[in-house]
N, C-alpha and C positions, 0 to 999 in steps of 0.2 A: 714563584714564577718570576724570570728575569724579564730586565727590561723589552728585548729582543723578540723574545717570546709570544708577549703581548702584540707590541707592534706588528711582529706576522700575524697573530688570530687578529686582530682588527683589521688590516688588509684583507684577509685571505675572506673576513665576513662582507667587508665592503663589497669585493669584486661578486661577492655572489650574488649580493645586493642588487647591482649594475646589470649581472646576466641576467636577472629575473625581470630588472624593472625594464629593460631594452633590450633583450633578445627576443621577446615578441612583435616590436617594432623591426627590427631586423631583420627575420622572416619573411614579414608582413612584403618589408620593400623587395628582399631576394624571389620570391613569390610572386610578383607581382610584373617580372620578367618572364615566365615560362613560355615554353613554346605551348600552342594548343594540342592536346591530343597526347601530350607528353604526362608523366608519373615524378614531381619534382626535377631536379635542376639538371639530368643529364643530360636532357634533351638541349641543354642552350639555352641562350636568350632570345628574346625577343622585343621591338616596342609598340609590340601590335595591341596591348590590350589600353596602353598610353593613348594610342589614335583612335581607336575605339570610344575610352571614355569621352577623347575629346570632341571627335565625331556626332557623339550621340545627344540629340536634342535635347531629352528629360535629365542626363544629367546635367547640360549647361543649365538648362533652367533652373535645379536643383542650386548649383552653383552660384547664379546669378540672384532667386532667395536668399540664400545663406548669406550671400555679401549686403544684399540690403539690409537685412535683420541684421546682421551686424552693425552694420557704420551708421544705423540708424539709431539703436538703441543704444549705441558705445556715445555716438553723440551728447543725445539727450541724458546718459546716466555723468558722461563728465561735467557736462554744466549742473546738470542740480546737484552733482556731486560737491563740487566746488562752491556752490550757495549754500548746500549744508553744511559743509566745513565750517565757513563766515559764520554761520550760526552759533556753531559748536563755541567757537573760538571765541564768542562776544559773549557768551551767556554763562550765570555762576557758575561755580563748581559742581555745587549742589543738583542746578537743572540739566547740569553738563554729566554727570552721573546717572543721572535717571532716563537723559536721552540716548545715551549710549547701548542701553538694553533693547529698546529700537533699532539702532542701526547693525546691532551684531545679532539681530536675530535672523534676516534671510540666509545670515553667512552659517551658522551653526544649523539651520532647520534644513532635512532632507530634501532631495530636490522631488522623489515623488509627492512629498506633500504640498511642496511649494506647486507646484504642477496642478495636482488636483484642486488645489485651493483655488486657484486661476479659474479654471475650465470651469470652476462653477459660479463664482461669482460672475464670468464673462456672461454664463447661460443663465442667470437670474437677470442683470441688466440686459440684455437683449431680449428676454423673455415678457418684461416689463416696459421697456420705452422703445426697442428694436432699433437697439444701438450696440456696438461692439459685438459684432456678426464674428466667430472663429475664422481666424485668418492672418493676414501679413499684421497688421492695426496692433490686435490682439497681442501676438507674440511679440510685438515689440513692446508694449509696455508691462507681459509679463518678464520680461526681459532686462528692460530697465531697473525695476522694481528689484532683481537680486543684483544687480550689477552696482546700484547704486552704492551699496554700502564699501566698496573698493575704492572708487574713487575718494569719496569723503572720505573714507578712512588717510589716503593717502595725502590728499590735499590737504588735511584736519595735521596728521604730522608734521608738516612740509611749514605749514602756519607759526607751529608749537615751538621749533625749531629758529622761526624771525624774532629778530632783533627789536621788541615792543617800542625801541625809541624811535625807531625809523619810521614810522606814521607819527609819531608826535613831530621828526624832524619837517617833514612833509607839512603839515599843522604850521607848523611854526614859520615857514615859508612862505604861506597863505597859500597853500595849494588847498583844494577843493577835493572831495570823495571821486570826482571822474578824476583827477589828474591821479591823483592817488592811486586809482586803480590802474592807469597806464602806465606811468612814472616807475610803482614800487612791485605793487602785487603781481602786475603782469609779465613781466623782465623776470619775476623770483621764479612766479611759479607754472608758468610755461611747459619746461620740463615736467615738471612731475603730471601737466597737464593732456601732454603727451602720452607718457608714460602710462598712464591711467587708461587714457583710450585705447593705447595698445593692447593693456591687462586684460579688459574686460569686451575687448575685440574679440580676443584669441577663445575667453571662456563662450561669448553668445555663438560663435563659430563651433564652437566642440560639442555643444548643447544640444542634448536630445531629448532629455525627460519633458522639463517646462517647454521644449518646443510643442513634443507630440500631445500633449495634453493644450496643447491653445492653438493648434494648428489648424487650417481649417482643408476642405478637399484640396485646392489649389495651391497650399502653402505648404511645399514641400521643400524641406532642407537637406542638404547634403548626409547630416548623419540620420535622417526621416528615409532618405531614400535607400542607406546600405542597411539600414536595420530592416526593409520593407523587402531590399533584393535580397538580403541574407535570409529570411525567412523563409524566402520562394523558392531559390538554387542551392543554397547555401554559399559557401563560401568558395569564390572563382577568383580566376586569375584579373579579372576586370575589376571584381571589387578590391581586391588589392590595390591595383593601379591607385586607386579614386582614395583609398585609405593612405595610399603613401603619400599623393599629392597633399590634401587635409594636414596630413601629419607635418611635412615639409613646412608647409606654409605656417602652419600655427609654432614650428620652431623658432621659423624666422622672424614672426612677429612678436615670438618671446624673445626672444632674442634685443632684438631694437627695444621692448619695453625694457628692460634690464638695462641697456645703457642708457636709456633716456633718464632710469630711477638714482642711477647714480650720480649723475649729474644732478641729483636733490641733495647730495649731499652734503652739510655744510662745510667750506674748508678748514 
């Protein structure tokens, strides 16, 4: 088999690749124009089911959920994200191995379990002191709790990658642990701090297992709410709309996370 050869069966498998992994997205958004009353696209477009979603009260609110659980949880997992890394970073080898199986375990464990695990530990402590009621509270810090280990992961890199003389330089100037942190750590790693909220923005946004399982009546998410309409109707030209928007938005915040990550890069 010549060189040639190959190179076309690896293209010719890539693009089929690409058709399977985004021709459903594709759809989803050409779908999501239809006229009503119409049998796919020959009827035209339309952007009546766009006004529609936008229109409709339980999906903003659906929306206006999602955004809080997001920026809420993306908050809080960047900061202890960023404190765990410090951690990582100052402590042996030895303990730096053994806490590592910790931090890469929400990432490897399935998300129904992670889900179920939640929903029941929330329903023992509320059972018990009648604290952590299923709800906004709840989903945020099951939500935390797998996001975490991105961030740290990330920051933990970003760390591995400085110049260990540059705080002794710091040291050696009589700068103090707060200058330190303003001066070096924070100028460094900013970026990747960004970056990180972005990441794990877009995952608490797309999330629906750990949602539905720690959700409570009133804490309904955008993907709570199409998996709830899809059940009902199935699948409408409205939920498309709502699925392209989502999809849209979680591009573009990947998008911005990927150049915020390169800008981690060292030169």
């Amino acid at each position: 088999m010549n060189r040639s050869t190959v190179y076309r069966s690896s293209m010719g498998l890539a693009w089929i690749t690409y058709i399977f992994l985004y021709g459903p997205l594709v759809l989803v958004f050409l779908y999501s124009f239809v006229h009503s009353g119409t049998d796919g696209l020959s009827g035209g477009f339309t952007t009546q089911w766009y006004t529609a979603a936008i229109g409709s009260a339980s999906i903003r609110s659906a929306f206006l959920t999602s955004l809080l659980l997001a920026s809420g949880s993306a908050i809080i997992a960047t900061g202890l994200g960023a404190l765990l890394a410090y951690g990582l970073q100052r402590v042996t080898e030895k303990a730096r191995s053994r806490a590592s199986y910790l931090v890469y375990l929400p990432i490897i464990m399935p998300s129904i379990i992670f889900g179920i695990s939640d929903m029941i530990f929330f329903h023992v402590i509320n059972r018990y002191t009648g604290l952590l009621q299923a709800g906004l509270p709840t989903m945020i810090i099951a939500h935390v709790t797998f996001e975490l280990p991105y961030t740290a992961l990330l920051v933990y890199s970003k760390l591995r990658a400085m110049d260990p003389e540059l705080l002794h330089a710091v040291h050696d100037l009589y700068g103090n642990t707060w200058q330190a942190l303003r001066y070096l750590f924070l100028p460094i790693l900013t970026p990747t701090l960004i970056g990180g909220f972005l990441l794990v923005f877009t995952l608490s946004l797309d999330d629906l297992v750990i949602s539905f399982f720690t959700a409570g009546p009133a804490s309904v998410t955008i993907p709570i709410y199409l998996y709830g309409a899809i059940a009902k109707k199935g699948v409408t030209p409205e939920i498309n709309a709502i699925a392209s928007i989502l999809v849209l938005a979680s591009i573009a915040i990947s998008l911005a996370g990927t150049i915020m990550r390169r800008e981690t890069k060292p030169s």
